[in-house]
N, C-alpha and C positions, 0 to 999 in steps of 0.2 A: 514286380509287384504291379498290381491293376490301379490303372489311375478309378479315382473317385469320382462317381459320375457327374459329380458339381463341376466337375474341372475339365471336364469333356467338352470341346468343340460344339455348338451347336450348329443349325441350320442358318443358310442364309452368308452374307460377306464372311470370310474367313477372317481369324482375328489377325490384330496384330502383333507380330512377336516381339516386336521390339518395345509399343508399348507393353504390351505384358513383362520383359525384363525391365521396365522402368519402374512399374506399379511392387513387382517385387521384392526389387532391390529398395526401396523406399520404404517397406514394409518392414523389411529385412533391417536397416538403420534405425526405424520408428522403436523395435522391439529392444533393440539392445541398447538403445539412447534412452526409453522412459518405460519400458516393461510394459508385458502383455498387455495387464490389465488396462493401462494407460491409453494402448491404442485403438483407435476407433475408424470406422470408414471415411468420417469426416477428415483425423488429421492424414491416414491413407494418400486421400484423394488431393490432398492441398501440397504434401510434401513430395506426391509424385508429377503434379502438374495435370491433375482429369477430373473431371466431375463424376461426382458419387455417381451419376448415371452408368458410365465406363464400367466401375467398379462392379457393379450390383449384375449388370451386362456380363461378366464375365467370372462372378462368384457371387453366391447367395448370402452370405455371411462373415462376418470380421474372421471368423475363426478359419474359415476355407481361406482366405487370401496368405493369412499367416501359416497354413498348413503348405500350400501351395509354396511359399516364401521361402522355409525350410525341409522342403521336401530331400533336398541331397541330406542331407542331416541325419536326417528322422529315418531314410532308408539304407545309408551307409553302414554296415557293418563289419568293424573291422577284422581281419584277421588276429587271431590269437593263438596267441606262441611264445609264452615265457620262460621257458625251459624247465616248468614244475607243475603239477600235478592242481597244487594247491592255488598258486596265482596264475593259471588257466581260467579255473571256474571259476577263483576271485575275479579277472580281468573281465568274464563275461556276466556275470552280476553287475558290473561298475558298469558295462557297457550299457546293458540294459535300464536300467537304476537312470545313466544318464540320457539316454533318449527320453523317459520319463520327464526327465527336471531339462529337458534341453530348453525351454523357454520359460522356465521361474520355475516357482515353487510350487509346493503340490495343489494349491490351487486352482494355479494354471490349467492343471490337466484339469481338474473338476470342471473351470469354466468350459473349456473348450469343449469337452463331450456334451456338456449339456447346451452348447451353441450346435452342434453336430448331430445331438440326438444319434437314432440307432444306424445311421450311416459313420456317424465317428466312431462310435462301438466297435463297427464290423472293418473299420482303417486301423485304428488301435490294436483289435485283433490282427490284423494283417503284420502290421509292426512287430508285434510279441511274436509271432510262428515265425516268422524269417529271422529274427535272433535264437527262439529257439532252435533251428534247424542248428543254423551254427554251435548251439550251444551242444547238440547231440554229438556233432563230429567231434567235437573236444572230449567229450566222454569216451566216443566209440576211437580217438588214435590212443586215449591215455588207457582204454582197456586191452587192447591193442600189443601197450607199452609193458601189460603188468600191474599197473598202479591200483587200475580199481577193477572192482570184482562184476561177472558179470550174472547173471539172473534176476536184475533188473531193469524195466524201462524207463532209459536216458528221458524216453521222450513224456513220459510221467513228473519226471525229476524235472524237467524243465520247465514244463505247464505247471507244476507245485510252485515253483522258485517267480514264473510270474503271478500266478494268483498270490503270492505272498506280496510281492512289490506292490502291485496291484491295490491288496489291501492296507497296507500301510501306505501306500502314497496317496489312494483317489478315495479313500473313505474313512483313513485316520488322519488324514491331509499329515504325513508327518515323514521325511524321510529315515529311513532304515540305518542304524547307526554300521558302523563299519566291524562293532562285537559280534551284532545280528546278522550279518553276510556272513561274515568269519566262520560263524556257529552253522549257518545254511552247507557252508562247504565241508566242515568239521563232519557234517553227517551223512556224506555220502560214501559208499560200502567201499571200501580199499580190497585190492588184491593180494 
């Protein structure tokens, strides 16, 4: 995945990386000690030991340093392999669903795109295709397998299954109950 250009070295002394794992992992406590919304560049800058200058130096925004914070997170995706049809696509729903809510609730994500503007759109997206991918090979071994039928695109079904999340997490602010994934996987074409 392409780092985001905020997060891109610029010209001039190279940073430091060790304060950068300081500012992050400080970031990283701040979030899960008082929630997103809670933290700010000021308490950032005070619980890692640097002046907002540092900060601002090396991220434009509250939202980039916390992106940057949880970046293995938000780009991890794990293998799926439950031995069923049905809790494959369930697990990669939940997977998805939880990168989603990996820092609060659904207005987490609202804040943070709109801290982001259209360069978090286009990381966001970036996030949803690399699950999708995954989500297609789970379709294409279980078609594969027999399970489900093919003359359709997995990768249709995928982009659907995030625009749904999508709209129920970042403009119903509401998460997806676990009847409505159910029902999401209920309706994909069996073999």
């Amino acid at each position: 995945m392409q780092t985001p250009p905020s997060a891109r070295p610029g010209r001039g002394r190279p940073r430091d990386a060790a304060l950068d794992e300081k500012v992050l992992e400080a970031t990283r406590t701040l979030v899960r000690d008082l929630g997103y919304h809670a933290v700010t560049m000021d308490r950032i800058a005070a619980a890692a030991g640097v002046g907002k200058a540092s900060l601002y130096r090396r991220w434009p925004h509250r939202a980039a340093v916390i992106t940057a914070a949880f970046t293995p997170e938000l780009t991890t995706v794990p293998a799926i392999d439950t031995g069923d049809v049905d809790g494959d696509l369930l697990a990669h729903l939940h997977d998805t669903l939880g990168m989603l809510l990996l820092l609060g609730d659904p207005s987490v994500v609202a804040s943070a795109i709109a801290e982001w503007g259209d360069e978090g759109q286009r990381h966001l997206g970036d996030l949803l295709r690399r699950r999708s991918e995954h989500g297609i090979e789970v379709v294409q071994r279980w078609r594969e397998a027999g399970a489900l039928s093919e003359g359709w695109r997995a990768d249709l079904l995928m982009d659907s299954w995030s625009g749904y999340l999508l709209l129920r997490v970042l403009l119903d602010r509401c998460v997806p109950t676990e009847e409505e994934l159910v029902s999401l996987v209920q309706q994909v074409p069996r073999g």
